[in-house]
C-alpha positions as a printed Julia matrix, in Angstrom:
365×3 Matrix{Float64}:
  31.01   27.39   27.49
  28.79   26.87   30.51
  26.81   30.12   29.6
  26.33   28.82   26.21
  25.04   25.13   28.12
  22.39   27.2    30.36
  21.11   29.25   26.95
  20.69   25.71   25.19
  19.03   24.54   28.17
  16.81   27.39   28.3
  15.49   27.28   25.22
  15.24   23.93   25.0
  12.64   24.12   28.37
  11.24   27.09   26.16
  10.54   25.19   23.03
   9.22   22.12   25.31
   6.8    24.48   27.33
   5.7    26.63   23.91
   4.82   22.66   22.84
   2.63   22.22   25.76
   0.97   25.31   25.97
   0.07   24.8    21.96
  -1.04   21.08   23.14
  -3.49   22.8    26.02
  -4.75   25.63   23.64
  -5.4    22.79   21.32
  -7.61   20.56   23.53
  -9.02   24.02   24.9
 -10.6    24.72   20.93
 -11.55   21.09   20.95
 -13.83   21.89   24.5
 -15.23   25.31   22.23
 -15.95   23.53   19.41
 -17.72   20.67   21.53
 -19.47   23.18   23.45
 -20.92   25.15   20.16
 -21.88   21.78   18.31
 -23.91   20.87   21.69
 -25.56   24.46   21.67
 -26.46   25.41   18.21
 -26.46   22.43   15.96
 -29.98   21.42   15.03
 -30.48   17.53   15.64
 -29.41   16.01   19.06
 -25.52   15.21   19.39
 -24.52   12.16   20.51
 -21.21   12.54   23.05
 -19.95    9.6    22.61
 -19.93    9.96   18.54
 -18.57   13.13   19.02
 -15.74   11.36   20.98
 -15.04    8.47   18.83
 -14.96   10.93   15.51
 -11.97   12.8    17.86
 -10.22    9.5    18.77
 -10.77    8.52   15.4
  -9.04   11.82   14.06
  -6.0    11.89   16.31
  -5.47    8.23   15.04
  -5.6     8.58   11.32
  -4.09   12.15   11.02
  -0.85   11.01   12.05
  -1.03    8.24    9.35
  -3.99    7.69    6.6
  -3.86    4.11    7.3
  -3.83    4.08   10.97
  -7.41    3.1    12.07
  -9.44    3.68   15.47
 -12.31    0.8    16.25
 -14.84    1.46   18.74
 -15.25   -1.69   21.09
 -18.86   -2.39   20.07
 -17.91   -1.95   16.24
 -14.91   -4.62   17.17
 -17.29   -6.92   18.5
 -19.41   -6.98   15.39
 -16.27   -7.76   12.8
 -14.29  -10.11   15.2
 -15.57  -13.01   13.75
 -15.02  -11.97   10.29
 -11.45  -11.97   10.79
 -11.03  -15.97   11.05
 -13.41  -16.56    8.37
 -12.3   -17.88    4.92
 -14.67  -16.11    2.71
 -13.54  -13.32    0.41
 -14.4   -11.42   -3.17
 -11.05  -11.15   -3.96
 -10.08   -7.49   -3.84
  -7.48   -5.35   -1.65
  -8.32   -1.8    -0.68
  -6.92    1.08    1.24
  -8.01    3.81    2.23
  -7.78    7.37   -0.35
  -9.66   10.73    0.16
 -11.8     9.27    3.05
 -13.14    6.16    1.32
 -12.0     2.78    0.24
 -10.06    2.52   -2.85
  -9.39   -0.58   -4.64
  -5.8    -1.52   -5.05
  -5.96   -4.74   -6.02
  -8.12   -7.18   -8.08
  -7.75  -11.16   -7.94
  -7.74  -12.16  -11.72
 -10.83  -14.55  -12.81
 -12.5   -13.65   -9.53
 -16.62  -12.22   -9.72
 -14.95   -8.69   -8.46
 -13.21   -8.75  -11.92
 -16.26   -9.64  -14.09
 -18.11   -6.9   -12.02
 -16.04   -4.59  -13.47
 -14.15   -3.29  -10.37
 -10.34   -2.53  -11.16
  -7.8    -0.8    -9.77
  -8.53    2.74   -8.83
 -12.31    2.04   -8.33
 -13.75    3.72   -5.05
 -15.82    1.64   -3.04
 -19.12    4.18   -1.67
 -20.56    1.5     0.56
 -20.73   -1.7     1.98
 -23.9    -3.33    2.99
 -25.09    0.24    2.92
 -22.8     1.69    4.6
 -20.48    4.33    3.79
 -16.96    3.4     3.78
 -16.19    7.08    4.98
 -18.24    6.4     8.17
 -16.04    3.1     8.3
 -12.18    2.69    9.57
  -9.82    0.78    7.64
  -9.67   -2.24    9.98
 -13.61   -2.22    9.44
 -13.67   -2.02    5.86
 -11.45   -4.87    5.59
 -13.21   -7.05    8.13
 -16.18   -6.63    5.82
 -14.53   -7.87    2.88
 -14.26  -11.2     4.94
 -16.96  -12.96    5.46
 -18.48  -17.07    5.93
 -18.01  -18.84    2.45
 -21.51  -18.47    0.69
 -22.74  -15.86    2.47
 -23.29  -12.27   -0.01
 -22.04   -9.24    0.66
 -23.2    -6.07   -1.35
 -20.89   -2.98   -2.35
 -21.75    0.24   -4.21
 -19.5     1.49   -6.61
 -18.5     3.52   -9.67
 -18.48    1.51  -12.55
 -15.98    1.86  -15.41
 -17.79   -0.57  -17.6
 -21.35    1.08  -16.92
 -20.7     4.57  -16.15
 -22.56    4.7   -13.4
 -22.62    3.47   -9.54
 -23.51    0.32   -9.49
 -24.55   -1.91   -6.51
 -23.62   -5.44   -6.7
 -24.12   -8.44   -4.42
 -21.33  -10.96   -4.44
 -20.62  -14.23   -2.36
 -17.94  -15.2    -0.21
 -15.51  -17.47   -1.75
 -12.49  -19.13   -0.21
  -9.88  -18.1    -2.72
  -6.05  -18.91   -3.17
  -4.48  -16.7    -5.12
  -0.92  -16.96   -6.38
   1.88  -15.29   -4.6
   3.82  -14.45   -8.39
   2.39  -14.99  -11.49
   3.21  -14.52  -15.27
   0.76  -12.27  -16.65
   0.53  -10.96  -20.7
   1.03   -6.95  -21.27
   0.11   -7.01  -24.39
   2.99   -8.37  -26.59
   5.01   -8.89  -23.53
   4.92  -10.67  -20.48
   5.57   -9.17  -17.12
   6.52  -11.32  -13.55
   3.45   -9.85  -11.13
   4.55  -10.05   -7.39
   1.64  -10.35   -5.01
   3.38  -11.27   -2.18
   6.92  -12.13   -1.67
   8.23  -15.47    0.15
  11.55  -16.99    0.24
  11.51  -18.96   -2.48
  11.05  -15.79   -5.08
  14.19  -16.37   -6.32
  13.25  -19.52   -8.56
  10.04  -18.32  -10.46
  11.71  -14.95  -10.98
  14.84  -16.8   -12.46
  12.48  -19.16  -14.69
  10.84  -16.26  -16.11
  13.98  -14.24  -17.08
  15.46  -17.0   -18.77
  12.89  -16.53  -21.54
  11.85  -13.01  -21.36
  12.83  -10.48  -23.86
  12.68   -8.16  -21.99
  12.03   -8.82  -18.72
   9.65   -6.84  -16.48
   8.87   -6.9   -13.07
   5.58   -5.57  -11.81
   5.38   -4.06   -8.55
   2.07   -1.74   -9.76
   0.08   -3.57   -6.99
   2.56   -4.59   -4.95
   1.7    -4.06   -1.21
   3.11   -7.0     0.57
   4.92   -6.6     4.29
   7.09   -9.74    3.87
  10.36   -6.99    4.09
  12.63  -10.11    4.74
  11.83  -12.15    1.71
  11.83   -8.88   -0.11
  15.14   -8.48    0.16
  16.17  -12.2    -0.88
  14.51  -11.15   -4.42
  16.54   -7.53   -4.77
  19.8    -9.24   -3.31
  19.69  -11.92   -6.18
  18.56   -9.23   -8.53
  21.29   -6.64   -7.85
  23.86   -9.57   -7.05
  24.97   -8.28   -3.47
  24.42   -7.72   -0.24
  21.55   -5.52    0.38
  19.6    -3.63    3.52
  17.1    -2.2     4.84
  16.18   -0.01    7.9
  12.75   -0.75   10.12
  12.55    2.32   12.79
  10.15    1.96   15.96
   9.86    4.78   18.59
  13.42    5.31   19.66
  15.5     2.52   17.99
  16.6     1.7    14.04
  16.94   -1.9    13.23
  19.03   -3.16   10.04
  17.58   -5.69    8.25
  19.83   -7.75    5.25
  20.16  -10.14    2.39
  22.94  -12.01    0.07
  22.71  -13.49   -3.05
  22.57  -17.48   -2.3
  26.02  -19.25   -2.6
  24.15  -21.98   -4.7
  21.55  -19.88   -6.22
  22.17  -18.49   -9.75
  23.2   -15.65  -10.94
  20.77  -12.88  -12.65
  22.24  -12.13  -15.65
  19.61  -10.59  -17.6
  21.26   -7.26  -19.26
  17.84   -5.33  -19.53
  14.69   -5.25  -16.75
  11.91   -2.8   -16.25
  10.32   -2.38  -12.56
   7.18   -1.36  -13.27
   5.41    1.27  -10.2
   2.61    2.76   -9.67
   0.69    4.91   -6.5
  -0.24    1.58   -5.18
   3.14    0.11   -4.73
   3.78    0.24   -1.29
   5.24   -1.68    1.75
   8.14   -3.45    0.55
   7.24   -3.02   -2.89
   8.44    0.37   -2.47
  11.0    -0.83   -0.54
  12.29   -3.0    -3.61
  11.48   -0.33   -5.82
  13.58    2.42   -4.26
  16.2    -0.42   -3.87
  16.44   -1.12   -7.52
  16.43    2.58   -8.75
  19.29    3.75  -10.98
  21.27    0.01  -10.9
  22.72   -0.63  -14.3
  20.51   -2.18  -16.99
  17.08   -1.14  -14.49
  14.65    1.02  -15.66
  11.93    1.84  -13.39
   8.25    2.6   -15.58
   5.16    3.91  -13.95
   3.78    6.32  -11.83
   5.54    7.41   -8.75
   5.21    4.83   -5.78
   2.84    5.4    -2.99
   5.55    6.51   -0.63
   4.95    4.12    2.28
   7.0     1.85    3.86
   5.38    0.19    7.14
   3.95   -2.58    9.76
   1.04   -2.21   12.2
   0.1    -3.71   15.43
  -3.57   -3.85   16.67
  -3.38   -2.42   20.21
  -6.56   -2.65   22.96
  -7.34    0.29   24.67
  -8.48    0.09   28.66
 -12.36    0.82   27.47
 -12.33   -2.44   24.83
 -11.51   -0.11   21.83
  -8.73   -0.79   19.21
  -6.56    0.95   17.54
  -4.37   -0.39   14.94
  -1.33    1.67   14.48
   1.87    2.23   12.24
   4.66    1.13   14.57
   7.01    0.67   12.23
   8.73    2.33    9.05
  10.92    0.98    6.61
  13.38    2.64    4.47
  14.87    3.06    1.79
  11.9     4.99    1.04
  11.16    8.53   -0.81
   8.32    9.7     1.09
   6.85   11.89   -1.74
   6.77    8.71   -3.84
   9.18    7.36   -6.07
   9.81    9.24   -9.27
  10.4     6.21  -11.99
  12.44    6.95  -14.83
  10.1     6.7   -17.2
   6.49    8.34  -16.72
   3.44    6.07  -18.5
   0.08    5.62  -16.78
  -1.08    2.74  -14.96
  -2.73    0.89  -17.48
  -1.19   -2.4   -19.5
  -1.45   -0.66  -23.26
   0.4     2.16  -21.96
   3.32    0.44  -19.99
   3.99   -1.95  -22.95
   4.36    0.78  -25.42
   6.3     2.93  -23.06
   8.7    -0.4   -22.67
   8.53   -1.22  -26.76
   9.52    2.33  -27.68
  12.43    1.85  -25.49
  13.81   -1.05  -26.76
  13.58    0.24  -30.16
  15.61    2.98  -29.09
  18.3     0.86  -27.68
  18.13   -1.56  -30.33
  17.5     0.0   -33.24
  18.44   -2.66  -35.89
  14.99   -4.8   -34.06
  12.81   -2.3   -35.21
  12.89   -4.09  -38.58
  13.97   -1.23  -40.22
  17.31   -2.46  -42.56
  18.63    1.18  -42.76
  19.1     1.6   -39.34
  22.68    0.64  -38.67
């Protein structure tokens, strides 16, 4: 037995020093690499861009939404971040640069043409690769009046298109109703504690009812689980794991809230349901009468923290992952794109299926 102790122990110190050696060798290419940039690269390198781009790396390849803020950049957006002003779009970051994953309805981002999907090139001239997440989002805040201008592919135009918009303060609605096409889906923005009542309202009427979680990035885990507890009509959890320690978070049905009794609903998904959308989402997969429609989920499940480093730069980090979560992204049960024609006839064709004596046809008993 004690032989068997020393061999574990040995190779555990051999794995541990194999670790370190590949960590040295690593920082020793990094020195090679500086040193041939500084020697045969044409235009004169600045060291401490060369530094920042390395900080910048080690930050965001551990996470893609992890982001690394030089202390004179953070000066710059600081005051952004208590303004009111916005154009009403989310982004995140995809393949480098921003990507839109969410579009306020009536706002001047929706005229414009930007939807869903649409990759943002630049922001007051400059290029949202060049830019960290925690930038690009400090940009899309701004003083109430004042313009901002953002370069774009067009959908509408077929073309980039550069477009100056103002500030606005806008409020927009945590749920919402919204038409797909024939039907009528719930759209959850952002979850709060009192999700339970709207979401009740709306399935008293809707046949069938659908819940959209397409854009669905909210970090409100807590209230999350008030909506799937009521939905699923027990007690439910969840799992948030930091560095070294799991914590269990939970949620009952109400004693006095009602009871969802709706036989048929359809989650809807998409890439850009994350947080604890796709929380919810894995959550609600396979449960009797649920039907998930979509594209698979993003895959991500997390909180950050903003942390200052000893030199004034920032780093805002991941610090926290939730689960349930498939981290390949959600497979729904059904497979439709993203769009609102598609979903509704994905849903429709269903509901024919199950019900065939609806489809008006008299021969179909």
């Amino acid at each position: 037995m004690l032989s068997v102790v020393a061999i574990a122990t040995a190779v555990g110190i051999s794995n541990r020093e194999k670790k370190q050696a590949n960590a040295y060798d690593a920082f020793g290419v990094f020195a090679r690499v500086y040193n041939i940039v500084k020697a045969r690269y044409v235009e004169p390198v600045d060291d401490v861009r060369i530094m920042e781009g390395a900080y910048r790396g080690a930050v965001e390849s551990v996470f893609d939404q992890n982001s690394y803020i030089p202390a004179d950049i953070m000066a710059k957006i600081q005051p952004r971040l208590t303004e009111k002003g916005r154009i009403g779009i989310r982004v995140i970051k995809r393949g480098g640069y921003a990507q839109v994953v969410h579009v306020e309805p009536g706002t001047e981002a929706e005229k414009a043409g930007i939807v869903a999907g649409t990759i943002i090139q630049k922001i007051n001239g400059k290029y949202t690769w060049d830019l960290s997440l925690f930038s690009i989002k400090a940009m899309l805040m701004g003083q109430v009046g004042k313009p901002v201008t953002l370069t774009y592919y067009s959908m509408n135009k077929d073309k980039d298109d550069d477009h100056t918009f103002q500030y606005k303060e806008l409020s927009p609605a945590a749920v919402s109703v919204s038409p797909l096409e024939k039907l009528s889906a719930f759209r959850v923005d952002s979850f709060s504690a009192d999700i339970v009542t709207p979401f009740d309202e709306y399935t008293t009427t809707a046949k069938p009812a659908i819940l959209d979680l397409r854009y669905t990035q909210d970090r409100n885990y807590k209230e999350m689980l008030t909506l799937a507890a009521f939905i699923i009509g027990k007690k439910v959890t969840a799992t948030a794991r930091r560095k070294g320690e799991t914590n269990t978070i939970s949620a009952r049905p109400g004693e006095n809230s009602p009871k969802f009794a709706h036989p048929r609903l359809f989650v809807l998904t998409s890439g850009f349901t994350m947080n604890a959308g796709a929380v919810l989402a894995n959550l609600l997969k396979d449960q009797p009468g649920i039907t998930l429609v979509g594209t698979r989920t993003s895959g991500k499940a997390f909180d950050t923290e903003v942390l200052q480093l000893d030199d004034g730069a920032y780093v805002e980090l991941a610090t926290v992952f939730y689960s349930p979560i498939t981290k390949k992204g959600l497979k729904p049960n059904v497979r439709s794109y993203i769009d609102d024609s598609e979903v509704a006839d994905k849903i429709m064709n269903l509901m024919k299926k199950e019900n065939p004596k609806s489809n008006g046809n008299k021969t179909a008993a």
